[in-house]
TORKOL-870421 format. One record per residue: x, y, z of N, C-alpha, C in turn. Coordinates in Angstrom, 1 decimal. Layout:
<atoms>
ATOM  neast nnorth    nup caeast canorth   caup  ceast cnorth    cup
ATOM      X      Y      Z      X       Y      Z      X      Y      Z
...
</atoms>
This chain:
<atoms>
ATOM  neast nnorth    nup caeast canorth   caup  ceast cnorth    cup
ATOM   16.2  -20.6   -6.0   16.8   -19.4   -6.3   18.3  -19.5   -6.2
ATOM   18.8  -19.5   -7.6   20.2   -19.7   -7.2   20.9  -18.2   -7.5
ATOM   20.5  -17.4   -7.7   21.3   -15.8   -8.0   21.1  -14.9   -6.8
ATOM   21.8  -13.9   -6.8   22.0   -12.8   -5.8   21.4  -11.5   -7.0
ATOM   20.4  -11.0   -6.1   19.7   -10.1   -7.2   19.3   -8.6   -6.4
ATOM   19.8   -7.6   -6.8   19.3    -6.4   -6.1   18.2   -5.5   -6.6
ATOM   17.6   -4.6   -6.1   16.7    -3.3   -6.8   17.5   -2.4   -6.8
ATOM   17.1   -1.6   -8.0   17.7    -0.3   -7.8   16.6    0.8   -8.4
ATOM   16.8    1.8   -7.4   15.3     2.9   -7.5   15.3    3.5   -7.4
ATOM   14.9    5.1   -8.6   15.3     6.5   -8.2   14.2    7.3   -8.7
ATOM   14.0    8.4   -8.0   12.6     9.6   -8.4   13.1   10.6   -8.4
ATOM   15.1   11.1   -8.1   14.8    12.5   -8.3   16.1   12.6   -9.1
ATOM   16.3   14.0   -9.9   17.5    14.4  -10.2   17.1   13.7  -11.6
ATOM   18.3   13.5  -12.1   18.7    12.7  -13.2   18.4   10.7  -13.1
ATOM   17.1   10.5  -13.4   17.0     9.4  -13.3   17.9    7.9  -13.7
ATOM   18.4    8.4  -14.8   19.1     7.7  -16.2   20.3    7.3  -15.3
ATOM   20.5    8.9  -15.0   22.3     8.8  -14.3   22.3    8.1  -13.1
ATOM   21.0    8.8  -12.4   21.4     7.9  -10.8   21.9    6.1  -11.1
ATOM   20.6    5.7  -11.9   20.9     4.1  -12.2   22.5    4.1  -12.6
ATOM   23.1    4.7  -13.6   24.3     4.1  -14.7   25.4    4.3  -12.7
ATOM   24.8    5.2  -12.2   26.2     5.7  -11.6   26.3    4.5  -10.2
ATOM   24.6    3.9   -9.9   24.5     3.0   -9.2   25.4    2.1   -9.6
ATOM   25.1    1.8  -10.5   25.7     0.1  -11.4   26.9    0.2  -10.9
ATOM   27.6    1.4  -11.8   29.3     1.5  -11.8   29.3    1.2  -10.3
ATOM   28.7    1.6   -9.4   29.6     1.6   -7.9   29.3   -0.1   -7.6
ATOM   27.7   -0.6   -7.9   27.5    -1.7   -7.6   28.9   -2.8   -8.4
ATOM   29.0   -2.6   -9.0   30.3    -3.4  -10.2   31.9   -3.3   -9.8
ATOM   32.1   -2.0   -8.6   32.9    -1.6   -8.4   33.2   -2.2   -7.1
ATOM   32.4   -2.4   -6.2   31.8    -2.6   -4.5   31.5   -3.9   -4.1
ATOM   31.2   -4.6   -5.4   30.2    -5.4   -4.9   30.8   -7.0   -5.8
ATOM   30.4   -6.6   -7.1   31.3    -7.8   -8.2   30.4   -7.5   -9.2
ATOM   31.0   -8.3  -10.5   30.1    -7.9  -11.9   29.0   -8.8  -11.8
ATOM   28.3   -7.6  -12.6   26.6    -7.6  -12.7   26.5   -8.8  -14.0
ATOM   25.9  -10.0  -13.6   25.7   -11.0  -14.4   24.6  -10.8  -15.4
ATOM   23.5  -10.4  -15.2   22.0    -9.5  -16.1   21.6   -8.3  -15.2
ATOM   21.1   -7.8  -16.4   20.2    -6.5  -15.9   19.1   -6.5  -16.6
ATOM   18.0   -6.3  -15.9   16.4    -6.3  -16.7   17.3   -4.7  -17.4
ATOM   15.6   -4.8  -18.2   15.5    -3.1  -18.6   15.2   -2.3  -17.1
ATOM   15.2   -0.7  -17.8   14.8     0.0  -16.8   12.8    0.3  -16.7
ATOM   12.4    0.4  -15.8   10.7     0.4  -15.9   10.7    1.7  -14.9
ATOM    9.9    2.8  -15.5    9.4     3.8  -14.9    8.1    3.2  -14.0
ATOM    7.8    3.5  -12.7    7.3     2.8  -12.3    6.4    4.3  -11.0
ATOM    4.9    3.9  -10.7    4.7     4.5  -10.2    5.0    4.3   -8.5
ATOM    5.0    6.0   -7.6    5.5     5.0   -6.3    4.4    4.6   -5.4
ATOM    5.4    3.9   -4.6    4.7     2.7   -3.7    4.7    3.6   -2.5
ATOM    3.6    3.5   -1.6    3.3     3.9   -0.1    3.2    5.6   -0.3
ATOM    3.8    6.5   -0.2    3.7     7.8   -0.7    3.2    7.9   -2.2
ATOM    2.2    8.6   -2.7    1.7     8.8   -4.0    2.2   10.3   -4.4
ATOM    2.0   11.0   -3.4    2.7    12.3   -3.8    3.9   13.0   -3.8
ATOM    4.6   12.1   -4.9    6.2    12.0   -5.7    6.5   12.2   -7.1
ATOM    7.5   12.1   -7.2    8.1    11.8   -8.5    7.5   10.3   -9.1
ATOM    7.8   10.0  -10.2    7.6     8.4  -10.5    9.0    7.7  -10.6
ATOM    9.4    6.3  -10.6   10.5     5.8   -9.7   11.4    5.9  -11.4
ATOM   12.4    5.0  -11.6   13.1     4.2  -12.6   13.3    3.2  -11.8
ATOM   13.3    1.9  -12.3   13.8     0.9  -11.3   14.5   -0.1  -12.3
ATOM   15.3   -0.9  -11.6   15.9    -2.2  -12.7   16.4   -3.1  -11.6
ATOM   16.4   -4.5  -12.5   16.8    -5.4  -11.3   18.2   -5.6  -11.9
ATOM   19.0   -6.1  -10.8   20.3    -6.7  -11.7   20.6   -7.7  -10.7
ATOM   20.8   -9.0  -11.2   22.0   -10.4  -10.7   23.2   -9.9  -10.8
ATOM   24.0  -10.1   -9.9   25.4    -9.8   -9.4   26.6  -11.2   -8.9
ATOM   27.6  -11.3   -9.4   28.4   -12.2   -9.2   29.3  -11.4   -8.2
ATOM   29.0  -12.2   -7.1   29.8   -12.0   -5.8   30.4  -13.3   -4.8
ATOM   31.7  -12.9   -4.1   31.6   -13.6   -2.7   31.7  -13.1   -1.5
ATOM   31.1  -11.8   -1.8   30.4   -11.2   -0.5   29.4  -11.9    0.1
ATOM   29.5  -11.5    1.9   28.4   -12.3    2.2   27.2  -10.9    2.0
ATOM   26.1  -11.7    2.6   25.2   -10.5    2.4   24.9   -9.4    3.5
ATOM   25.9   -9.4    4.8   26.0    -8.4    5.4   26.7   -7.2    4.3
ATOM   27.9   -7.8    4.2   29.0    -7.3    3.5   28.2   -6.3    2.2
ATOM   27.6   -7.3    1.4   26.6    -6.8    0.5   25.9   -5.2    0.9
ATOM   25.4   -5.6    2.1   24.2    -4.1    2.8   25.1   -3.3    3.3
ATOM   26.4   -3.5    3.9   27.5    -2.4    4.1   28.0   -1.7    3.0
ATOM   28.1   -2.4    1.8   28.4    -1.3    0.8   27.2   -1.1    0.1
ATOM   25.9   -1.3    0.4   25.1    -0.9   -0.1   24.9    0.8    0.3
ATOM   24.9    0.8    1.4   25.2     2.2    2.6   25.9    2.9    2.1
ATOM   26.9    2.4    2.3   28.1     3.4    1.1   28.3    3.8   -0.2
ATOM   27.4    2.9   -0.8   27.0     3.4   -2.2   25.9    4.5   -2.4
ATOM   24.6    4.3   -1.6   23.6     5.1   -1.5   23.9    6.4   -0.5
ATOM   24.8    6.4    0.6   25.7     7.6    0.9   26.6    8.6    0.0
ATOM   27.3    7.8   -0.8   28.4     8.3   -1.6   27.1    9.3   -2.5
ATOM   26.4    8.7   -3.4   25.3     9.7   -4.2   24.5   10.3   -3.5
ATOM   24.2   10.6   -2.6   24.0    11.9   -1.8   22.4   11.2   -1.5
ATOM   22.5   10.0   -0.8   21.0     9.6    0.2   20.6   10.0    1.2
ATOM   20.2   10.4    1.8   19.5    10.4    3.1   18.6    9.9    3.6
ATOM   18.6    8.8    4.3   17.4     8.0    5.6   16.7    9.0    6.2
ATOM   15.4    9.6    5.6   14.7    10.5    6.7   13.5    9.8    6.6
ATOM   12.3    9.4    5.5   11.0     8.7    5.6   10.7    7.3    5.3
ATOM   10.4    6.7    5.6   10.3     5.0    4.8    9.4    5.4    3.1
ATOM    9.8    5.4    2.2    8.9     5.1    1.1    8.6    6.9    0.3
ATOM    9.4    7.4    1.1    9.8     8.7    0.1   10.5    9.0   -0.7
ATOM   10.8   10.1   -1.5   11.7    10.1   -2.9   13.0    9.9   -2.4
ATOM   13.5    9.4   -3.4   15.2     9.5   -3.1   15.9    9.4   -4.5
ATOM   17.0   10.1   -3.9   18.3     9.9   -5.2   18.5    8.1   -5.9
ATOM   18.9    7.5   -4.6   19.3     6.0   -5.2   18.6    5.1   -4.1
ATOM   18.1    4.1   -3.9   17.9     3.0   -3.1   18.0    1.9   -3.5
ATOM   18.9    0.6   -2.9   19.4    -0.1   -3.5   18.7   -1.5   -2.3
ATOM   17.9   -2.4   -2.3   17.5    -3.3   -1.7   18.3   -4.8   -2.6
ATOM   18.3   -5.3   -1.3   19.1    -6.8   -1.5   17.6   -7.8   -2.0
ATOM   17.1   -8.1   -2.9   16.0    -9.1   -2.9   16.1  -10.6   -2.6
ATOM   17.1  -11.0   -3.1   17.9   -12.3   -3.2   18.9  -13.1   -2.9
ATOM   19.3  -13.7   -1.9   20.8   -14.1   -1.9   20.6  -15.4   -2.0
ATOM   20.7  -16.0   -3.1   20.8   -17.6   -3.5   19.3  -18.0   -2.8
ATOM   19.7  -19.3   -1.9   18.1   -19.5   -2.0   18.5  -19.4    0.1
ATOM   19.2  -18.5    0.2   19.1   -18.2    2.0   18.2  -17.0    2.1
ATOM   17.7  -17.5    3.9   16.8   -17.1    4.3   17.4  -16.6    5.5
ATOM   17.6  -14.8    5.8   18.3   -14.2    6.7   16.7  -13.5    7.6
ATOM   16.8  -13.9    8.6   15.6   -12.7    9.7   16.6  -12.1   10.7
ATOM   17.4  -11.3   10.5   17.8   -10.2   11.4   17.8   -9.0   11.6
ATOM   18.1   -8.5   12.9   17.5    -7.0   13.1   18.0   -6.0   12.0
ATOM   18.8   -6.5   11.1   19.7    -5.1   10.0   18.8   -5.7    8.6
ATOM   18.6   -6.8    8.5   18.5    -7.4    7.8   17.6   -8.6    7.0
ATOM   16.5   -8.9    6.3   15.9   -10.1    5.9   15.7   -9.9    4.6
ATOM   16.2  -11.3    4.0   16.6   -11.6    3.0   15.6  -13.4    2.6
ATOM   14.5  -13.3    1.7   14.2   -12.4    1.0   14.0  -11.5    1.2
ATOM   14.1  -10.4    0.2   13.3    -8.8    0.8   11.7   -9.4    0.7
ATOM   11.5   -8.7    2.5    9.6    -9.3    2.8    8.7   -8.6    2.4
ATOM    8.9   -7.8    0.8    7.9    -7.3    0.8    7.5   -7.6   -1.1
ATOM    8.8   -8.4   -1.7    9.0    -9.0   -3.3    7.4   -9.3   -4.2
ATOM    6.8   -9.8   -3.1    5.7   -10.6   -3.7    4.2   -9.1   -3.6
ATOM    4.6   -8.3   -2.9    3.6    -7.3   -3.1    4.0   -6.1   -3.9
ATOM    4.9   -6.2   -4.7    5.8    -5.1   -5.6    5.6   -5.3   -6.9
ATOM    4.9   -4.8   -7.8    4.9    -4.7   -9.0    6.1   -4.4   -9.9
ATOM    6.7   -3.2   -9.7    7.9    -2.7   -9.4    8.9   -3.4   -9.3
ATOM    9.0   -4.7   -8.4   10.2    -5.3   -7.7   10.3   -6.5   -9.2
ATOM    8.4   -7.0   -8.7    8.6    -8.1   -9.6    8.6   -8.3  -11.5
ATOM    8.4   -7.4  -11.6    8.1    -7.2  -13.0    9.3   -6.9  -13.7
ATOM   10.5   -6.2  -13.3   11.5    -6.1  -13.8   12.8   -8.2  -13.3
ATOM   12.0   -8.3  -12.0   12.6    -9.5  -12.0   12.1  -10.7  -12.6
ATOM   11.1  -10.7  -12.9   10.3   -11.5  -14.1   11.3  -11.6  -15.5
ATOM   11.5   -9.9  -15.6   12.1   -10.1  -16.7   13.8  -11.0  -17.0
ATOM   14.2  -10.9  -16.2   15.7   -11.8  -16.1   15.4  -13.3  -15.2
ATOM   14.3  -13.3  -14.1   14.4   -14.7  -13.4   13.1  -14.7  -13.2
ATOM   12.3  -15.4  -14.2   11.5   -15.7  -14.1   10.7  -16.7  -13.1
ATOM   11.4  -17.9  -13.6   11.1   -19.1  -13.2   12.1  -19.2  -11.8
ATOM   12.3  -18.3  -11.5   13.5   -19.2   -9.8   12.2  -19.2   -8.9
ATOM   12.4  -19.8   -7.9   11.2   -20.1   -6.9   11.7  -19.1   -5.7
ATOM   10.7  -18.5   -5.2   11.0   -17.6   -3.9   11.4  -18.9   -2.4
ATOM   12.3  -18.8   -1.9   12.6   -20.0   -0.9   11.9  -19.7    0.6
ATOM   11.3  -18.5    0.5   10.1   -19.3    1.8    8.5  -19.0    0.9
ATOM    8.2  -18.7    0.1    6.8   -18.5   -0.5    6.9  -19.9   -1.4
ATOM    7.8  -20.4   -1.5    7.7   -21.6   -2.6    7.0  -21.2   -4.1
ATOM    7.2  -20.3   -4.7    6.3   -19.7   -5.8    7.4  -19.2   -6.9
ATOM    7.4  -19.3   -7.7    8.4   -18.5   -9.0    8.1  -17.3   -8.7
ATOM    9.1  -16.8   -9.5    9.0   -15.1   -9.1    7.7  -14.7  -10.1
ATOM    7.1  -15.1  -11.3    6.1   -15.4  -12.2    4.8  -15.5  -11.5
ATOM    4.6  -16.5  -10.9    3.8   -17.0   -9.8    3.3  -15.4   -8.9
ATOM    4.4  -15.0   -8.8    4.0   -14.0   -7.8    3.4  -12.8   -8.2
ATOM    4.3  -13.0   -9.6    3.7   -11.2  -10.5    1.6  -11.6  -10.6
ATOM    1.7  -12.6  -11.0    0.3   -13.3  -11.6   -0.6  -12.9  -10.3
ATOM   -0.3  -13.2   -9.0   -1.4   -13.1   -8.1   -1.1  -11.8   -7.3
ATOM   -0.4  -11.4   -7.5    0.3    -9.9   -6.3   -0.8   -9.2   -6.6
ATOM   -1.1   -8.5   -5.5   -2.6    -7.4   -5.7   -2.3   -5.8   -5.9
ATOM   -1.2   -5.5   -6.2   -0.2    -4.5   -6.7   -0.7   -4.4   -7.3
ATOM   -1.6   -2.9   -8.0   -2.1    -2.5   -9.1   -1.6   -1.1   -9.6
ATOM   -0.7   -1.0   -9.5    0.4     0.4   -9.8    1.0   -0.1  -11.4
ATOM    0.7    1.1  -12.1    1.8     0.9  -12.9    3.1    0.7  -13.3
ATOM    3.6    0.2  -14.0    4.8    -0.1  -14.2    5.2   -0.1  -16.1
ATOM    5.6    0.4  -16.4    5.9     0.6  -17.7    7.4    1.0  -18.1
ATOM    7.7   -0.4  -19.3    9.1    -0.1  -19.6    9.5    0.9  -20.3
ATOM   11.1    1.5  -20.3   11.4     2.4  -20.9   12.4    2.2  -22.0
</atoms>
């Protein structure tokens, strides 16, 4: 895995906009976005009784580290009006780090890969679409590899 790759996820309001207004702050905050999958309307994960998501992946050119990264991630998902009240509830914007090159972070703020890539339909299907073939650096698997066996059976459909 040699890219720095984030999620971006939204079920309420103006779907379209949350993503475009994400980007701009991610582009702004962070460094320029090297690809972006499409966007995939996706159904949600853990709570079913929601909105349905938008989601997209995007590679980012940064030399942020990846604290640095989840500090403006906060600030970006604060600035559009987030709130941390449920794990896996609706929200305006949620922005998860999936990727930072091929490091492997386990700390209390933070782990990197995101530990949960390989059971996301959602995560992987849009990152399929820009990085297919990079290998996950503790699963040893392409990101491909993972869509093929993930037991995720949620829709996901491009828009």
């Amino acid at each position: 895995m040699k890219g720095k790759y984030l999620l971006l996820g939204t079920n309420l309001g103006n779907r379209l906009n949350n993503l475009n207004k994400a980007i701009l702050a991610v582009e702004n905050l962070l460094g320029p976005i090297k690809q972006r999958s499409s966007i995939f309307e996706t159904e949600p994960w853990g709570f079913q009784d929601q909105p349905t998501y938008y989601n997209q992946v995007l590679e980012i050119d940064t030399m942020l580290t990846p604290d640095e990264i989840l500090k403006n991630i906060f600030l970006i998902e604060k600035a559009m009006g987030r709130t941390r009240h449920e794990k896996w509830k609706e929200r305006l914007i949620d922005i998860d780090i999936l990727y930072y090159e091929d490091e492997v972070i386990n700390s209390n703020k933070l782990t990197i890969p995101h530990p949960q890539i390989q059971n996301r339909k959602f995560t992987l299907v849009p990152l399929c679409e820009i990085s297919a073939h990079e290998i996950h650096p503790v699963l040893k698997k392409s990101n491909q590899e993972l869509l093929r066996i993930t037991t995720d059976s949620l829709q996901v459909k491009k828009i």
